[in-house]
C-alpha positions in Angstrom: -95.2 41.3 -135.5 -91.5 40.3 -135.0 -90.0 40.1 -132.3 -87.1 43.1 -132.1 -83.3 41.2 -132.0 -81.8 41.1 -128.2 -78.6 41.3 -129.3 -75.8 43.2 -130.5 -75.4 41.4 -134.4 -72.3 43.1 -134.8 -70.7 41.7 -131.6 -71.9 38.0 -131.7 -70.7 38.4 -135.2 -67.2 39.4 -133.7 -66.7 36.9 -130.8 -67.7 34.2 -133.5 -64.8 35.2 -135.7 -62.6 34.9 -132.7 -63.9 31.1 -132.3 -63.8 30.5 -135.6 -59.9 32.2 -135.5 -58.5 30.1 -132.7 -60.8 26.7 -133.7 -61.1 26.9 -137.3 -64.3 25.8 -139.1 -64.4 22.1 -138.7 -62.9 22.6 -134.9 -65.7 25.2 -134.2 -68.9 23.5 -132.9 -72.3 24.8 -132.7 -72.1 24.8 -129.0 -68.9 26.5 -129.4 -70.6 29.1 -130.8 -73.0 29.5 -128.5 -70.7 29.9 -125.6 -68.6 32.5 -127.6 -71.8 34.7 -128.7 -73.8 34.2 -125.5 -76.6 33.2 -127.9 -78.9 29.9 -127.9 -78.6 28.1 -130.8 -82.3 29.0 -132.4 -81.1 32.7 -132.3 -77.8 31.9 -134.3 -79.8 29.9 -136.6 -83.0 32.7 -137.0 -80.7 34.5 -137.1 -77.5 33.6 -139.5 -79.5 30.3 -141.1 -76.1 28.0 -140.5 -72.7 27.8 -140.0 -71.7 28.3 -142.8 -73.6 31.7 -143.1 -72.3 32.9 -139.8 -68.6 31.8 -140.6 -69.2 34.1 -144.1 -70.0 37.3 -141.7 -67.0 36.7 -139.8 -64.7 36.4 -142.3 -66.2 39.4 -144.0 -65.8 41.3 -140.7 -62.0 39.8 -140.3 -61.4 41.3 -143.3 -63.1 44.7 -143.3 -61.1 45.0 -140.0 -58.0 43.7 -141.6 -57.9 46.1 -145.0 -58.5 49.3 -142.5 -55.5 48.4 -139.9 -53.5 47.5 -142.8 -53.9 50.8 -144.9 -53.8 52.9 -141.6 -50.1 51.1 -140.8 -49.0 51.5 -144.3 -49.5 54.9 -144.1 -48.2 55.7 -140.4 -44.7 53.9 -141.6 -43.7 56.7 -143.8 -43.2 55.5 -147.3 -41.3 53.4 -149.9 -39.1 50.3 -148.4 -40.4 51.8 -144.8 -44.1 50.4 -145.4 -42.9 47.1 -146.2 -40.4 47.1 -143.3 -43.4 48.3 -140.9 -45.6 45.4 -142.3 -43.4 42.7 -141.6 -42.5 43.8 -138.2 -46.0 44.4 -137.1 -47.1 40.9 -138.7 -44.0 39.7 -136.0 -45.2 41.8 -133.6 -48.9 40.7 -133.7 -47.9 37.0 -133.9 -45.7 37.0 -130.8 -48.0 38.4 -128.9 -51.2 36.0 -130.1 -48.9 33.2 -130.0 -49.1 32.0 -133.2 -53.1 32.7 -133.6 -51.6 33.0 -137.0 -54.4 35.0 -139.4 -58.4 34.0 -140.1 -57.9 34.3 -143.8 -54.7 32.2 -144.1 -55.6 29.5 -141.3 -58.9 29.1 -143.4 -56.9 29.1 -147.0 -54.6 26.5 -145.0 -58.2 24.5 -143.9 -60.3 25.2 -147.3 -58.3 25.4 -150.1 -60.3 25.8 -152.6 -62.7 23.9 -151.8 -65.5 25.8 -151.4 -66.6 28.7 -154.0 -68.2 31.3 -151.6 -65.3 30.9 -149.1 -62.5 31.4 -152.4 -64.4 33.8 -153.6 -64.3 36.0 -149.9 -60.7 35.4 -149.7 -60.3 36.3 -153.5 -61.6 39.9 -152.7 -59.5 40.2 -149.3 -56.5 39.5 -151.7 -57.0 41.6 -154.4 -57.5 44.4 -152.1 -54.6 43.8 -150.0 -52.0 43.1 -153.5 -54.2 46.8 -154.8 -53.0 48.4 -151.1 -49.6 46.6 -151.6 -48.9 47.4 -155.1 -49.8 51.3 -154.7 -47.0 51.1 -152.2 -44.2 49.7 -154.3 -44.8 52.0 -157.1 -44.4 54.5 -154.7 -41.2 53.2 -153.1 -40.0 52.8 -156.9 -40.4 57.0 -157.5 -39.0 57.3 -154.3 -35.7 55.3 -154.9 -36.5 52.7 -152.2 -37.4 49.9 -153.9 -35.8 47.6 -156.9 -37.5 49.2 -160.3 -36.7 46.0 -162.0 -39.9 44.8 -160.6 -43.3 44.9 -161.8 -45.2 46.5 -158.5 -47.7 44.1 -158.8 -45.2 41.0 -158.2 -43.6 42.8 -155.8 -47.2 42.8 -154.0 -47.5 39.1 -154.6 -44.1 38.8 -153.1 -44.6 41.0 -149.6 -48.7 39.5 -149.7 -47.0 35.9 -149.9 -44.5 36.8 -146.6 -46.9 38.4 -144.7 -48.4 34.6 -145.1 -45.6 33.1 -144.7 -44.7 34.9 -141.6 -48.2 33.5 -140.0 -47.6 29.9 -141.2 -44.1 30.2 -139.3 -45.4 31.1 -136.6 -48.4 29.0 -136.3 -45.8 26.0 -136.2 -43.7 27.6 -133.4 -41.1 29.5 -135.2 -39.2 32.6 -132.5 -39.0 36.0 -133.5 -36.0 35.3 -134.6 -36.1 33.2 -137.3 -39.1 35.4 -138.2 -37.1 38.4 -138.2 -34.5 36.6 -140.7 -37.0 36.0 -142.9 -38.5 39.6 -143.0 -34.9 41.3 -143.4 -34.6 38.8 -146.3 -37.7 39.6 -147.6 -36.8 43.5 -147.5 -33.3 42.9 -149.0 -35.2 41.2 -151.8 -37.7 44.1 -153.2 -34.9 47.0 -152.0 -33.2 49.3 -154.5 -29.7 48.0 -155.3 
């Protein structure tokens, strides 16, 4: 008969992304792992079979969380230009006050590349639903009168996805709000209505 888990899966899983988030994967030990789940290291291997496996749930869980808080801010900002406005700021917002934790699925495009398929492929999805998310919103700001029409939404998601990144990386090397906030009022003047 097995034995019933002692743990919270969903948890460990969580306080493994946040290793994984401020370490990276290479920087993230096995030990490290331990300390951050509270678990020994034959329950994170009976239980997640490697690393690797464990780093997959937390990027999956990163991402679940990131896709909900993204479509819930989009929607509180109002709508058109607004949602791209709020979207910068909070990406400001939330970097200033991490200090430049930056963002688990750019730090780990920045580490991976494409390097490894089940990692591209993760990221892939997380994209594609963010530019879907993104893209709804600029056709939206189009009707609305907010944003250029000249665009193809889809570029324009490309465009706010690629700042949003951008944003991160600055920060990650130490960029102030400041020079943050330049970028994101550029970045607004770009893809609104003339």
């Amino acid at each position: 008969m097995a034995r019933p888990k002692e743990f919270d899966e969903r948890a460990a899983i969580g306080r493994a992304m946040d290793a994984f988030w401020a370490r990276g994967y290479e920087g993230t030990s096995t030990q490290a792992l331990c300390e951050a789940t509270g678990l020994g290291r034959s329950s994170i291997y009976n239980t997640f079979t490697s690393k690797h496996e464990l780093f997959m749930r937390a990027l999956d869980h990163y991402a679940e969380r990131g896709i909900v808080s993204r479509t819930a801010l989009l929607e509180e900002a109002g709508a058109g230009i607004e949602r791209f406005r709020a979207l910068f700021s909070f990406t400001i917002d939330e970097e200033v006050a991490t200090h430049g934790r930056g963002c688990l699925v750019v730090n780990t495009v920045a580490e991976f590349g494409d390097r490894d398929a089940e990692i591209k492929a993760r990221i892939d999805a997380d994209t594609a639903r963010h530019l879907t998310l993104l893209a709804a919103c600029a056709r939206e700001g189009q009707l609305d009168g907010t944003i250029d029409d000249a665009r193809e939404p889809a570029d324009i998601a490309e465009f706010a996805h690629s700042t949003v990144a951008g944003l991160r990386l600055m920060s990650r090397r130490g960029a102030n709000r400041a020079a943050m906030e330049a970028v994101a009022s550029i970045a607004v003047d770009a893809i609104a209505a003339k």
